[in-house]
Every structure is written in structure tokens, then in C-alpha cells.
N, CA and C atoms of all chains as a GROMACS GRO file, in nm:
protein
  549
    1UNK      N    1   0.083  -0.121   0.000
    1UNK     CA    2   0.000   0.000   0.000
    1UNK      C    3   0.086   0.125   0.000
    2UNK      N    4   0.191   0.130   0.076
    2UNK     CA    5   0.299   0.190   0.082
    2UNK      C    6   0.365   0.218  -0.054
    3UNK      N    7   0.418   0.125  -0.103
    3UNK     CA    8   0.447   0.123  -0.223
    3UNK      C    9   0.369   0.217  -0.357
    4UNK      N   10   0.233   0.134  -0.375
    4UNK     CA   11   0.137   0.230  -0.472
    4UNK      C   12   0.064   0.404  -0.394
    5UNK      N   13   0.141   0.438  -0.304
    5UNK     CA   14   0.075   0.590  -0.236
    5UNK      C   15   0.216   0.652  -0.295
    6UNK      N   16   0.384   0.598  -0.267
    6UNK     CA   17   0.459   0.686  -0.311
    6UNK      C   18   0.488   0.677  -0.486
    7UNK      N   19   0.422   0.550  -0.521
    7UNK     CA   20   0.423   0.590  -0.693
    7UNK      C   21   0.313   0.685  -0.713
    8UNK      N   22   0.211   0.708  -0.663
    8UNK     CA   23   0.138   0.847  -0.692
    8UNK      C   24   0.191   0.951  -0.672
    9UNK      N   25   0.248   0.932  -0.529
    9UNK     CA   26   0.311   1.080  -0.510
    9UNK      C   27   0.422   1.133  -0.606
   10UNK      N   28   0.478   0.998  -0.677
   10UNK     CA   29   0.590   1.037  -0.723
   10UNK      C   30   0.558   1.100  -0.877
   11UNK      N   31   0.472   1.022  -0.920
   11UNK     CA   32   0.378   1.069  -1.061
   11UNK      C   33   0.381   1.260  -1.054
   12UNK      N   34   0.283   1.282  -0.928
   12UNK     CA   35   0.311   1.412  -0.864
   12UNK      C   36   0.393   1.503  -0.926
   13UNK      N   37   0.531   1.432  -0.810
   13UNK     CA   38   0.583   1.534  -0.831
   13UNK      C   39   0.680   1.510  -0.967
   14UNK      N   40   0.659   1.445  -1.019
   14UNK     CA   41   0.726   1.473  -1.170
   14UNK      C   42   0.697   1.515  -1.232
   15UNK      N   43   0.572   1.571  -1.234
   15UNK     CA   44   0.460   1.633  -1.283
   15UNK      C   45   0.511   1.807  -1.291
   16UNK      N   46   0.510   1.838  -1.158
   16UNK     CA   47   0.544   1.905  -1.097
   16UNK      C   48   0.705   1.959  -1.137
   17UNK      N   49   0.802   1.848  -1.144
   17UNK     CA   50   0.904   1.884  -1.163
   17UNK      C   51   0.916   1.921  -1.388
   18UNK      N   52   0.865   1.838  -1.458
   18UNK     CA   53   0.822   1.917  -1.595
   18UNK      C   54   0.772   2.056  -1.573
   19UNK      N   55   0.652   2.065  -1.486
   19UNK     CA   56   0.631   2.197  -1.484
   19UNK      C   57   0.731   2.308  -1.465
   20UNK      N   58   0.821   2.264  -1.373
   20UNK     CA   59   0.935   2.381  -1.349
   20UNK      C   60   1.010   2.386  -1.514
   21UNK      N   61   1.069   2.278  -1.521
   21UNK     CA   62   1.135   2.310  -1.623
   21UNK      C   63   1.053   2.356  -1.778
   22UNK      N   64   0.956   2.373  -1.812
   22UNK     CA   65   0.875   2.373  -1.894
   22UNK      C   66   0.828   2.534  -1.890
   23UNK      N   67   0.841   2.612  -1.742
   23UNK     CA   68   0.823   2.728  -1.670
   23UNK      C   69   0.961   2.793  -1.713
   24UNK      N   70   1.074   2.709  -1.708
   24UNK     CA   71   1.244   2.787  -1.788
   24UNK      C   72   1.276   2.827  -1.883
   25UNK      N   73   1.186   2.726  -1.991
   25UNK     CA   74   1.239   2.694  -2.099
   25UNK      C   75   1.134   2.732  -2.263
   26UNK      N   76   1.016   2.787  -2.186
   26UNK     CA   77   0.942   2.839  -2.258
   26UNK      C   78   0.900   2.932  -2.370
   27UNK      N   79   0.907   3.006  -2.432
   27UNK     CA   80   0.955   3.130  -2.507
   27UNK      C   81   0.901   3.188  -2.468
   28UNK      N   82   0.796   3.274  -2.425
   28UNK     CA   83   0.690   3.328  -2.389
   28UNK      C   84   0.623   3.336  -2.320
   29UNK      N   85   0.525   3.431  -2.224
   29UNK     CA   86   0.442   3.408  -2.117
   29UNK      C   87   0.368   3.338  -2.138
   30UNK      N   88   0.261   3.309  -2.249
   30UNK     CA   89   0.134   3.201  -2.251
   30UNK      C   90   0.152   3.076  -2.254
   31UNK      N   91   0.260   3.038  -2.354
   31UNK     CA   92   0.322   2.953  -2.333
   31UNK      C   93   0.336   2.875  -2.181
   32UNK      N   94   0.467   2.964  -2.089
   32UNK     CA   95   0.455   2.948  -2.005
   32UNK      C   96   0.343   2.883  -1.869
   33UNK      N   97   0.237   2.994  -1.922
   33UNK     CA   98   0.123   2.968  -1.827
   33UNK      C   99   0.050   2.883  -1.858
   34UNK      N  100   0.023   2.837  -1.944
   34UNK     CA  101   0.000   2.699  -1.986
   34UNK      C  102   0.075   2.557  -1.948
   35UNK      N  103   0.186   2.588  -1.905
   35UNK     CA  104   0.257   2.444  -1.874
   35UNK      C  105   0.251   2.492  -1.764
   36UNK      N  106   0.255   2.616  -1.677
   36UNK     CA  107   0.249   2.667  -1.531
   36UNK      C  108   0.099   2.624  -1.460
   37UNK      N  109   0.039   2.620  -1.514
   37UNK     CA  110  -0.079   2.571  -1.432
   37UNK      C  111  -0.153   2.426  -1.459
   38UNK      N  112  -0.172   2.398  -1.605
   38UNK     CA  113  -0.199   2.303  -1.564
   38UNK      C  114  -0.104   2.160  -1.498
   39UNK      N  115   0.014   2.162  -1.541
   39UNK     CA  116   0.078   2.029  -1.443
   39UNK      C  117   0.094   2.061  -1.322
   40UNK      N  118   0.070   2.205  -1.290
   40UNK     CA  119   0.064   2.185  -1.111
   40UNK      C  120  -0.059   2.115  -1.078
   41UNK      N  121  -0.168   2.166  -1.138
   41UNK     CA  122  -0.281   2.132  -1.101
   41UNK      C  123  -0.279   1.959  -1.084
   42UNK      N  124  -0.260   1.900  -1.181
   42UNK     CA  125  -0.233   1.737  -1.208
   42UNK      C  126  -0.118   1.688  -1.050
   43UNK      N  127  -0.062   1.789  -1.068
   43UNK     CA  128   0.081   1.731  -0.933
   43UNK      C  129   0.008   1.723  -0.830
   44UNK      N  130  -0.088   1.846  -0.801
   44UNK     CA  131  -0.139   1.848  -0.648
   44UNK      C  132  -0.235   1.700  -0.679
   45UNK      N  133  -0.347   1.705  -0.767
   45UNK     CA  134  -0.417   1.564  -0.775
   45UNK      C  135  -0.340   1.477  -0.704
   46UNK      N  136  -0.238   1.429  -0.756
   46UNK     CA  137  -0.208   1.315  -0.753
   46UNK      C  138  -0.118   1.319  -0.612
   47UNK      N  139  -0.046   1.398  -0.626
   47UNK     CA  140   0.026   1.426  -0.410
   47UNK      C  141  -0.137   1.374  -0.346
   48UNK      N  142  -0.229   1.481  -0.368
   48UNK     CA  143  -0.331   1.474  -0.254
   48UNK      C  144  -0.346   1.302  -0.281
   49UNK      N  145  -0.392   1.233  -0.387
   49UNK     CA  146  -0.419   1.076  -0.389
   49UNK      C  147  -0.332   0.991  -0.344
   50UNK      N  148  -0.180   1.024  -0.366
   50UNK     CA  149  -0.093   0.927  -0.240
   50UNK      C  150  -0.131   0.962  -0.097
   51UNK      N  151  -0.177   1.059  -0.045
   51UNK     CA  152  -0.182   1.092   0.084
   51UNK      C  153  -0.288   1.024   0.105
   52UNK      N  154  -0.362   1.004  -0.013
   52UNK     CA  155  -0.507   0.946   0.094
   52UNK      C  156  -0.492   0.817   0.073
   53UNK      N  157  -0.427   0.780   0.016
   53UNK     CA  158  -0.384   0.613   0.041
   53UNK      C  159  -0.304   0.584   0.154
   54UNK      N  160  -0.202   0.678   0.159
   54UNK     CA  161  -0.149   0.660   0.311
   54UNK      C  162  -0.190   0.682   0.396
   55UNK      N  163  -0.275   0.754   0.430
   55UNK     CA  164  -0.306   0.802   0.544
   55UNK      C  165  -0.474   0.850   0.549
   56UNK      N  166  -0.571   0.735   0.522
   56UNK     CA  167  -0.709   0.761   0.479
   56UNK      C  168  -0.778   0.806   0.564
   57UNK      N  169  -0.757   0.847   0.723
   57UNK     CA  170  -0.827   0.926   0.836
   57UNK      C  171  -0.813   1.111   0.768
   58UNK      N  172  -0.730   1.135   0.686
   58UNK     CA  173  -0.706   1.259   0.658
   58UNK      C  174  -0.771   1.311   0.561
   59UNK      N  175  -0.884   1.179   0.466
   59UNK     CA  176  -0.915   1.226   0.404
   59UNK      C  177  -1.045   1.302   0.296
   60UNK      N  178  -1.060   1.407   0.405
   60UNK     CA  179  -1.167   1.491   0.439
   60UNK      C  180  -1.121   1.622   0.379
   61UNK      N  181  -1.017   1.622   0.488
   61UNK     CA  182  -0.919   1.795   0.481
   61UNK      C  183  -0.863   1.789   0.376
   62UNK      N  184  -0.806   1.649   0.301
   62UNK     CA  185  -0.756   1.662   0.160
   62UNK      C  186  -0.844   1.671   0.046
   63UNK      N  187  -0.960   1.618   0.037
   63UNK     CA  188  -1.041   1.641  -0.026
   63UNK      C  189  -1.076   1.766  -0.022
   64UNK      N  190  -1.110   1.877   0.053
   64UNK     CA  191  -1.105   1.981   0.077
   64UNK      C  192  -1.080   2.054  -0.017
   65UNK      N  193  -0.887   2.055   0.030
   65UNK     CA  194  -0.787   2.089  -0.032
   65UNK      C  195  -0.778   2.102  -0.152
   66UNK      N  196  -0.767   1.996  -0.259
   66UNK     CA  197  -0.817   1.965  -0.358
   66UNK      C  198  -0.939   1.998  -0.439
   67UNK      N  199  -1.045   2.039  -0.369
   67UNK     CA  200  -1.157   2.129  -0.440
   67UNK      C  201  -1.134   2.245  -0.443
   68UNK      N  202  -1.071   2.283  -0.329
   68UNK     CA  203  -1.026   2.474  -0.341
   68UNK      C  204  -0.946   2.471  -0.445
   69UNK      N  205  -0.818   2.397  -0.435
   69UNK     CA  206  -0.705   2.415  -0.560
   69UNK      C  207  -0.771   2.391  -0.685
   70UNK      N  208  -0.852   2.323  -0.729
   70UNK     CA  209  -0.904   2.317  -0.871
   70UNK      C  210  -1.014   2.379  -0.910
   71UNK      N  211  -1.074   2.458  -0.752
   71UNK     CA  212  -1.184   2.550  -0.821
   71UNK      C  213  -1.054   2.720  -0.825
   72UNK      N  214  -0.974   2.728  -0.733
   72UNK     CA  215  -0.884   2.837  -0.771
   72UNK      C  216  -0.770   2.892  -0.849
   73UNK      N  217  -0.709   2.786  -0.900
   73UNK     CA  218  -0.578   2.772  -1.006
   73UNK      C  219  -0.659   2.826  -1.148
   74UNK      N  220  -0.736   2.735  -1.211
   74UNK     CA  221  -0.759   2.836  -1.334
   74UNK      C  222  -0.811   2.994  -1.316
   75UNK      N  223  -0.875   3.010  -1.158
   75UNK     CA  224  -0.927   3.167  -1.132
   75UNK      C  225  -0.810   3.245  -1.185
   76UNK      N  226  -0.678   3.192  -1.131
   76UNK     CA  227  -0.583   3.318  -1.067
   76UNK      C  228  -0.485   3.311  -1.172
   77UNK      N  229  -0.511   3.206  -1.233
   77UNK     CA  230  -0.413   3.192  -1.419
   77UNK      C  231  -0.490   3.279  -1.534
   78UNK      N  232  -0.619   3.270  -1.513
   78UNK     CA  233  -0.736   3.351  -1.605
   78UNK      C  234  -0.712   3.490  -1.545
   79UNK      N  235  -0.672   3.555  -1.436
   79UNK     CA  236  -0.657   3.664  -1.389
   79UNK      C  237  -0.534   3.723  -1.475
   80UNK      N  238  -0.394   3.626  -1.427
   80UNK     CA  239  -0.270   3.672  -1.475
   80UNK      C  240  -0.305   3.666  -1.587
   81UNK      N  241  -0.375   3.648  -1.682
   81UNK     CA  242  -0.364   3.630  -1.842
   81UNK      C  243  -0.430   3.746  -1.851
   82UNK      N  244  -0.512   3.777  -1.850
   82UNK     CA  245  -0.597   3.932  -1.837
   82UNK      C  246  -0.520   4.045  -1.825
   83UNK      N  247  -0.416   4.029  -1.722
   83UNK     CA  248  -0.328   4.111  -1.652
   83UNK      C  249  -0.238   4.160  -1.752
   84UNK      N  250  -0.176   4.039  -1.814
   84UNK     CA  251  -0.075   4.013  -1.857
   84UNK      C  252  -0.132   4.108  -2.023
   85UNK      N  253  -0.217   4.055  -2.077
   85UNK     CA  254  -0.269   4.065  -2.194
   85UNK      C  255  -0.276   4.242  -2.181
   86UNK      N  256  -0.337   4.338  -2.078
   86UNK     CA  257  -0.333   4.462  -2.037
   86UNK      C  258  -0.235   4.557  -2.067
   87UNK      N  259  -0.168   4.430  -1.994
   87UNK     CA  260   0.038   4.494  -1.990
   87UNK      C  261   0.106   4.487  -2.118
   88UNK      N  262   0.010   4.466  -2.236
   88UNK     CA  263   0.122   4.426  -2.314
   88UNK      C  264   0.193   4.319  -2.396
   89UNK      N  265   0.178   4.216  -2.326
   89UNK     CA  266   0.211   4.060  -2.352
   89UNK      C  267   0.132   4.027  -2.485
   90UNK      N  268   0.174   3.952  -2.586
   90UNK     CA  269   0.102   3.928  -2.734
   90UNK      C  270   0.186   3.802  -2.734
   91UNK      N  271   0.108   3.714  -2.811
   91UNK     CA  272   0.177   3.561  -2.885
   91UNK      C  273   0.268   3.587  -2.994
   92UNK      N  274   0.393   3.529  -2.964
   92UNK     CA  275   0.483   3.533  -3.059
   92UNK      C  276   0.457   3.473  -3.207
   93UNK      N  277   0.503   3.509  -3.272
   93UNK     CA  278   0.466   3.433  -3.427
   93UNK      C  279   0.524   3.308  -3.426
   94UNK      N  280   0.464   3.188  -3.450
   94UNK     CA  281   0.534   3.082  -3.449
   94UNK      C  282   0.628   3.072  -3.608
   95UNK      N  283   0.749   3.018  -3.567
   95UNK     CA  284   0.843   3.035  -3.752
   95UNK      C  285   0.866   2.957  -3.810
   96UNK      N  286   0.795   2.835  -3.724
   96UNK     CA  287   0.828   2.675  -3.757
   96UNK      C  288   0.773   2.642  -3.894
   97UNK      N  289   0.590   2.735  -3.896
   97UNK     CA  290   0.556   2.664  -4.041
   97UNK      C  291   0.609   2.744  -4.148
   98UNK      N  292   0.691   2.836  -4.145
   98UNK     CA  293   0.768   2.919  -4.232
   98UNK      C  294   0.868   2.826  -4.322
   99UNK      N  295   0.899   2.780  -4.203
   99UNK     CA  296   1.018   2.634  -4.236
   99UNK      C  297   0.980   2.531  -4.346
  100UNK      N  298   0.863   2.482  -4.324
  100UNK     CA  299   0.800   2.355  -4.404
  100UNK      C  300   0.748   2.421  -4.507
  101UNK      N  301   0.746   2.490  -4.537
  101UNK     CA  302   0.684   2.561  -4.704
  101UNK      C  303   0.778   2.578  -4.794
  102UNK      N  304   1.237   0.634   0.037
  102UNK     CA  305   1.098   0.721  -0.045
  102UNK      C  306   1.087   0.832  -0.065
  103UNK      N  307   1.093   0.890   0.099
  103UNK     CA  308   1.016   1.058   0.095
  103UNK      C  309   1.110   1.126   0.074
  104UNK      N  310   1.275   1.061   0.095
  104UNK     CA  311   1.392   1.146   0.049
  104UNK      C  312   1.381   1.179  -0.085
  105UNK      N  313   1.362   1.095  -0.191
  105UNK     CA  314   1.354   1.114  -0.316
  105UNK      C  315   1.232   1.199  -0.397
  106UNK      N  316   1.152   1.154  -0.321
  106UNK     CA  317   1.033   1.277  -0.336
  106UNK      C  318   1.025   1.416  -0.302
  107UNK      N  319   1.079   1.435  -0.181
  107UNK     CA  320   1.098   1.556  -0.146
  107UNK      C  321   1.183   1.670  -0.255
  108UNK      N  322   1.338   1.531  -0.278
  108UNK     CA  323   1.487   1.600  -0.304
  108UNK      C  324   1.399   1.655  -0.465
  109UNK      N  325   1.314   1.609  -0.552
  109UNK     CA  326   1.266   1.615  -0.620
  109UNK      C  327   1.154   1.786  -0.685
  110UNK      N  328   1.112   1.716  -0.538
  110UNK     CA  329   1.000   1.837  -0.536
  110UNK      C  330   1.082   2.020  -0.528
  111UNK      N  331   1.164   1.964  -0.431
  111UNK     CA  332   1.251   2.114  -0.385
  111UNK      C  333   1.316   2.153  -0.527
  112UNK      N  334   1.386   2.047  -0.594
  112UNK     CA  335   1.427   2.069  -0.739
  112UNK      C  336   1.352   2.134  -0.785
  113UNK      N  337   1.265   2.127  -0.846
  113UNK     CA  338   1.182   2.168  -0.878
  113UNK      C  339   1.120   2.318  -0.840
  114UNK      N  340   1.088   2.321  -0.738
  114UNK     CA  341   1.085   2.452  -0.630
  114UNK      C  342   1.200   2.525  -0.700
  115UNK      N  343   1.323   2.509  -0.689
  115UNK     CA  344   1.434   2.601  -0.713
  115UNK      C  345   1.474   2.627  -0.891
  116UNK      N  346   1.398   2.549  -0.943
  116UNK     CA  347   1.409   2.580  -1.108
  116UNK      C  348   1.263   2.672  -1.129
  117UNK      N  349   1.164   2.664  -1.043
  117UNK     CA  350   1.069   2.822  -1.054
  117UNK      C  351   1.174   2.921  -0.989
  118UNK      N  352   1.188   2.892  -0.863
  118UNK     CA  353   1.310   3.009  -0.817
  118UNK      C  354   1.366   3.115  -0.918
  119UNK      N  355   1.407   3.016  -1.010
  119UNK     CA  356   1.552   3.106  -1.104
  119UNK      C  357   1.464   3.164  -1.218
  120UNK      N  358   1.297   3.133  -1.243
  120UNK     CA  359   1.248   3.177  -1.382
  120UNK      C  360   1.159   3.309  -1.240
  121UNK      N  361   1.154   3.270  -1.149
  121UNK     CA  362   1.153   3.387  -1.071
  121UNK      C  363   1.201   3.512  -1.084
  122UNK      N  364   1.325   3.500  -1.020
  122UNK     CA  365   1.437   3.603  -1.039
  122UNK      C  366   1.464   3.640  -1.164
  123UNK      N  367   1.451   3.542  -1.272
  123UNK     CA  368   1.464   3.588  -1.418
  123UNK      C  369   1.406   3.726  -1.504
  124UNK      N  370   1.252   3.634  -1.465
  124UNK     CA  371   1.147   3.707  -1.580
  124UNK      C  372   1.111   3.833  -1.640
  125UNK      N  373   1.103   3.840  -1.706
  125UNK     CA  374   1.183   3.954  -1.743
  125UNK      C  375   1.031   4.070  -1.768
  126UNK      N  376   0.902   4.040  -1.709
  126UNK     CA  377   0.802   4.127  -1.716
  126UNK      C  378   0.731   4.106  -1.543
  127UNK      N  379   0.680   4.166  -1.509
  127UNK     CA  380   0.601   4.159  -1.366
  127UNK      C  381   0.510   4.017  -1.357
  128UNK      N  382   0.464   4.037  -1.506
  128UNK     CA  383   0.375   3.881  -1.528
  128UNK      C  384   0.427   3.745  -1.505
  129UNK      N  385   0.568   3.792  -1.563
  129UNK     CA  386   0.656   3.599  -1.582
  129UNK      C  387   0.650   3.630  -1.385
  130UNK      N  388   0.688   3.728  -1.328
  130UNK     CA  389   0.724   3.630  -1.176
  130UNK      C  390   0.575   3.592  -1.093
  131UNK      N  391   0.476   3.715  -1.093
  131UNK     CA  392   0.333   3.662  -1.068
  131UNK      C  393   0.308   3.516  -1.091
  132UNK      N  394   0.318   3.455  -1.179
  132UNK     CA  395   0.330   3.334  -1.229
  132UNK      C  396   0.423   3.234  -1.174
  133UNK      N  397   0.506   3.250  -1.189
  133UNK     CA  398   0.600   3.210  -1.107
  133UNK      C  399   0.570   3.191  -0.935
  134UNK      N  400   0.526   3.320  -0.925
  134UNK     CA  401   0.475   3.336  -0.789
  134UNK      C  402   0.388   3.232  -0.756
  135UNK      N  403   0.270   3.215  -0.801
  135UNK     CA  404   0.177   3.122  -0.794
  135UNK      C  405   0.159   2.982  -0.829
  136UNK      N  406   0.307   2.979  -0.914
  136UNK     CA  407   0.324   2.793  -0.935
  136UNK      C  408   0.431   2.770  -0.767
  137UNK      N  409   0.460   2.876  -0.718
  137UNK     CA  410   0.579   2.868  -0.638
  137UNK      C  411   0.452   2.834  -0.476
  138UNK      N  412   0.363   2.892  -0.490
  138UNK     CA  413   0.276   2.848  -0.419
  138UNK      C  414   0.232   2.738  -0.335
  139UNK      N  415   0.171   2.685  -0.516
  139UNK     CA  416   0.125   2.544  -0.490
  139UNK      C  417   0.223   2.444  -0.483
  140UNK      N  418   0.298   2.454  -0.542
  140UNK     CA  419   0.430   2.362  -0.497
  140UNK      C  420   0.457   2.363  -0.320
  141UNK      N  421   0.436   2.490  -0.295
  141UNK     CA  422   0.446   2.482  -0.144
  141UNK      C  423   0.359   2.412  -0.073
  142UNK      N  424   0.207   2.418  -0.103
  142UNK     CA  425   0.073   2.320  -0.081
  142UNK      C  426   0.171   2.160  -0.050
  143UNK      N  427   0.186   2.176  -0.180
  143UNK     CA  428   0.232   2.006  -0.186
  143UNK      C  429   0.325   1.954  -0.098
  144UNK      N  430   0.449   2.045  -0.060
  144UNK     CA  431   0.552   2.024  -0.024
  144UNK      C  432   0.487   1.996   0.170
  145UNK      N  433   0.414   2.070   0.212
  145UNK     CA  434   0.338   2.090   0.371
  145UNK      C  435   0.229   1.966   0.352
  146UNK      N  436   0.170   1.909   0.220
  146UNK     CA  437   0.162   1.752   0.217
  146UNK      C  438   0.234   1.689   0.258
  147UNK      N  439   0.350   1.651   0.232
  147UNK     CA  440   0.464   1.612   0.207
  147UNK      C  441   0.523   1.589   0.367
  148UNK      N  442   0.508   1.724   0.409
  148UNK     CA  443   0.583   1.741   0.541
  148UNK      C  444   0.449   1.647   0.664
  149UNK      N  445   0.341   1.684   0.621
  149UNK     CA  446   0.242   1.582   0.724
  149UNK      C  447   0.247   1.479   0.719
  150UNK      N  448   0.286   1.402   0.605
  150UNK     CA  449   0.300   1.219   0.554
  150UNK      C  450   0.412   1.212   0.631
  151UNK      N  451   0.526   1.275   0.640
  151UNK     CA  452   0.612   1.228   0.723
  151UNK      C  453   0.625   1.222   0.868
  152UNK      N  454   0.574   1.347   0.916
  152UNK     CA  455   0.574   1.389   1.079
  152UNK      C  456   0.449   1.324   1.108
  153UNK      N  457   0.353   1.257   1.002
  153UNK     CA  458   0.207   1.217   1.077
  153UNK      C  459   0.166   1.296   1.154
  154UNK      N  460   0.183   1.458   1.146
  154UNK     CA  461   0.088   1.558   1.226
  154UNK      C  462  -0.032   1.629   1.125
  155UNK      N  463  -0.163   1.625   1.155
  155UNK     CA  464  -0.244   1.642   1.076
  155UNK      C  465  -0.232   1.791   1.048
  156UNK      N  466  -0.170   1.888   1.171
  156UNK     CA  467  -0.196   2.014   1.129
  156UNK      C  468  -0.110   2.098   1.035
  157UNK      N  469  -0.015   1.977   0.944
  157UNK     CA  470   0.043   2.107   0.864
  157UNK      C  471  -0.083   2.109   0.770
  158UNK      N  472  -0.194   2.022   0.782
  158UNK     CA  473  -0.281   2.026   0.636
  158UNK      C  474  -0.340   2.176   0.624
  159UNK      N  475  -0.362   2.210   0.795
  159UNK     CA  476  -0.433   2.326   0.806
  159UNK      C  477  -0.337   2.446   0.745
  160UNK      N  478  -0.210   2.374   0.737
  160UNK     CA  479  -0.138   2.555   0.751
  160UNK      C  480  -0.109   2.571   0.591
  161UNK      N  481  -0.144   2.401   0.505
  161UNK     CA  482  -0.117   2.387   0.360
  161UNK      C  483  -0.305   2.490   0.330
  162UNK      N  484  -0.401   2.458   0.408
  162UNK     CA  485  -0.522   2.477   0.347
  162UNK      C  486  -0.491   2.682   0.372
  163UNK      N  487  -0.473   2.683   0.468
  163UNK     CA  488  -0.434   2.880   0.447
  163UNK      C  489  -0.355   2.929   0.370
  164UNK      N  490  -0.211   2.814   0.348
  164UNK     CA  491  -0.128   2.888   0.247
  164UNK      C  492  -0.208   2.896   0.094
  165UNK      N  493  -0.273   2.770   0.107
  165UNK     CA  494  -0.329   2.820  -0.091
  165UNK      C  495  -0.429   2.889  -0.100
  166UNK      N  496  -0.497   2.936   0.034
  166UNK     CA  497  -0.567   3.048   0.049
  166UNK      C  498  -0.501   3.194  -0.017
  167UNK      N  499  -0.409   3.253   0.068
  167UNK     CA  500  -0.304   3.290   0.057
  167UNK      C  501  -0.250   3.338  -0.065
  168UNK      N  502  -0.172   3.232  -0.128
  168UNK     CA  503  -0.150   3.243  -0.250
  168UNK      C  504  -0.206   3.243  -0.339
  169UNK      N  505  -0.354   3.228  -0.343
  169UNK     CA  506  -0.434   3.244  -0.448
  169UNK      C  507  -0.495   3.422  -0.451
  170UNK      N  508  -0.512   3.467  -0.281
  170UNK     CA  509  -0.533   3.587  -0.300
  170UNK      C  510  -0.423   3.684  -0.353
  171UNK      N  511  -0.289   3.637  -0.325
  171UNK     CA  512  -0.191   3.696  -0.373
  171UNK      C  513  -0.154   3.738  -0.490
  172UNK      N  514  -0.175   3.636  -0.571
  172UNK     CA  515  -0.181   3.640  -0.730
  172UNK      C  516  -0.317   3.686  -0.818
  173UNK      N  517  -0.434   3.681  -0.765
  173UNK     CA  518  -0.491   3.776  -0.796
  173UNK      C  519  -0.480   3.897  -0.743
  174UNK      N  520  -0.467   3.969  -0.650
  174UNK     CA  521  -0.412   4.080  -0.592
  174UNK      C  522  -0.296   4.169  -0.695
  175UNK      N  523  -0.240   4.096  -0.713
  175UNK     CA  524  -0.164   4.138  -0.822
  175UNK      C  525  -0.175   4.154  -0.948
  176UNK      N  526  -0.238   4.033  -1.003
  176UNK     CA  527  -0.310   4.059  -1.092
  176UNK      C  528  -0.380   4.195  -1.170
  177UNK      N  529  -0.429   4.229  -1.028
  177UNK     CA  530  -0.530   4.338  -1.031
  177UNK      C  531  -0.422   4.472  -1.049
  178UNK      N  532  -0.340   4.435  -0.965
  178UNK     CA  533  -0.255   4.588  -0.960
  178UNK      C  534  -0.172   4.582  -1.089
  179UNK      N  535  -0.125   4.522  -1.208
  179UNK     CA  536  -0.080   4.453  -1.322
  179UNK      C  537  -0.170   4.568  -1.396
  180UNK      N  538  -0.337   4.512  -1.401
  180UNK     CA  539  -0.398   4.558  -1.454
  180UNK      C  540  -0.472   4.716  -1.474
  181UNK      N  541  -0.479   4.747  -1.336
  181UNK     CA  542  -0.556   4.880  -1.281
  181UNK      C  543  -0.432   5.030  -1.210
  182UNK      N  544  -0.367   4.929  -1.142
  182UNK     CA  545  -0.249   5.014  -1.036
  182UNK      C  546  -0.346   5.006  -0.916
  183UNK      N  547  -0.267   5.054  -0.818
  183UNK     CA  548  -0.304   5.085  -0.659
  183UNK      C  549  -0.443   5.116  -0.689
   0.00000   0.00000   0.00000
């Protein structure tokens, strides 16, 4: 049981850890915020689902947890994009299909 | 286990860090800000599976409180000013 709670968790945080690097290596803000929110969102899922395999008295407050984070992550990504879009920020031209013609 | 998970997670943590300090508009760190967040959520998971104390859940359920008002908060000031 042990075993299948830290392969979730670990799913997690690899999840989690693409997201960072995906957050480095991006060209652009939308870009960015696009790999910035949703694999967090997927990381916390799956952290919160090893926890409740390990430790199933807890899991109330994780469930919780887990409804706030997925009713608030796209709020506050749909915000920064608004923000962002205000400030300035535009989609880069992609040059790739420039290439294949 | 939780060594490798953790050593993982913090990785991670510290490669937003540097697109943190990077970004080169108010937006890239907001963002930043708020993946830096929830990573923290996870990480005060992380820290209760190990110590088996139920109350970091509480202090994970205020921080993404927290950080969610934060990043919209900003958001707003991005958009409007003070």
C-alpha cells in the first residue's frame, strides 16, 4: 500500500518537476502559463491521492484541499492572463511553419 | 521514499526560483509566484505524511488560500495600479 501511495506521489511530483522546467524553458508568457498551471494542477491531484492512500483518516481535509485548488488555479491563471494581456504581452509568431513551405 | 520525493519536489521549487528572479516582465514572476505556491501546498503535504501531524494540512489549506489571493491581488494591480 505503501508502495502504490509513493508511486502516486511520485507521478506528482514529476509532474510538478516538468512543470518547473517547462516554466524555464518556454519562449513566452502564454506559453509558459499553460505548462504553469496546468501540471501543477495534475501534481497536487495526484500528491493529494498518495496521501489518501497513506493516510485515509485525513481524508476529508484533503479532499477539501483539492476542491479549493481546482476550483482556484484556473481563477488566478485567467486573472494573470488578463493582466498580462493589459500589460502588453502578445503571442509570438510561431516560424516553424515558415520552415516547411 | 520521501527522500527522493521531497529531493525532487525542492528541485523543482528552485528551477521556478531562477524563472523567478529571471522574468523579465512583472507577469513571468506573478506566475511564477503562484506555481511557487502550490508547490508549497504540496511540499506541507509532504511534510504531514512524514511527521504524521495532521496540522500542517491546516497551515497547507491557508497557504493556498493565501497564494491564491496573492496572485490575484496582483493581478489586479498589473492591470488597474493601486
Amino acid at each position: 500500500m505503501e508502495i502504490l501511495a509513493y508511486f502516486f506521489i511520485l507521478i506528482g511530483v514529476l509532474s510538478f518537476l516538468i512543470s518547473a522546467i517547462g516554466l524555464l524553458r518556454m519562449p513566452e508568457l502564454y506559453t509558459r502559463m499553460h505548462i504553469g498551471t496546468k501540471a501543477t494542477t495534475m501534481g497536487t491531484f495526484f500528491v493529494v491521492l498518495g496521501a489518501i492512500v497513506l493516510q485515509p483518516s485525513w481524508s476529508a481535509e484533503l479532499i477539501l484541499l483539492t476542491i479549493f485548488i481546482f476550483m482556484t488555479n484556473p481563477l488566478s491563471s485567467s486573472v494573470i492572463a488578463r493582466a498580462a494581456h493589459t500589460d502588453g504581452a502578445r503571442l509570438e509568431v510561431d516560424d516553424l511553419d515558415k520552415d516547411i513551405r | 521514499m520521501f527522500e527522493t520525493v521531497t529531493i525532487i519536489l525542492l528541485l523543482s521549487m528552485l528551477i521556478t526560483l531562477l524563472r523567478f528572479l529571471k522574468g523579465p516582465t512583472l507577469s513571468d514572476r506573478v506566475l511564477a509566484f503562484d506555481v511557487l505556491s502550490i508547490m508549497g501546498v504540496s511540499l506541507l503535504i509532504l511534510l504531514a505524511l512524514h511527521f504524521e501531524q495532521s496540522y500542517y494540512l491546516d497551515i497547507a489549506l491557508v497557504f493556498g488560500l493565501i497564494g491564491f489571493l496573492g496572485s490575484t491581488l496582483f493581478g489586479r494591480y498589473i492591470e488597474k495600479g493601486l
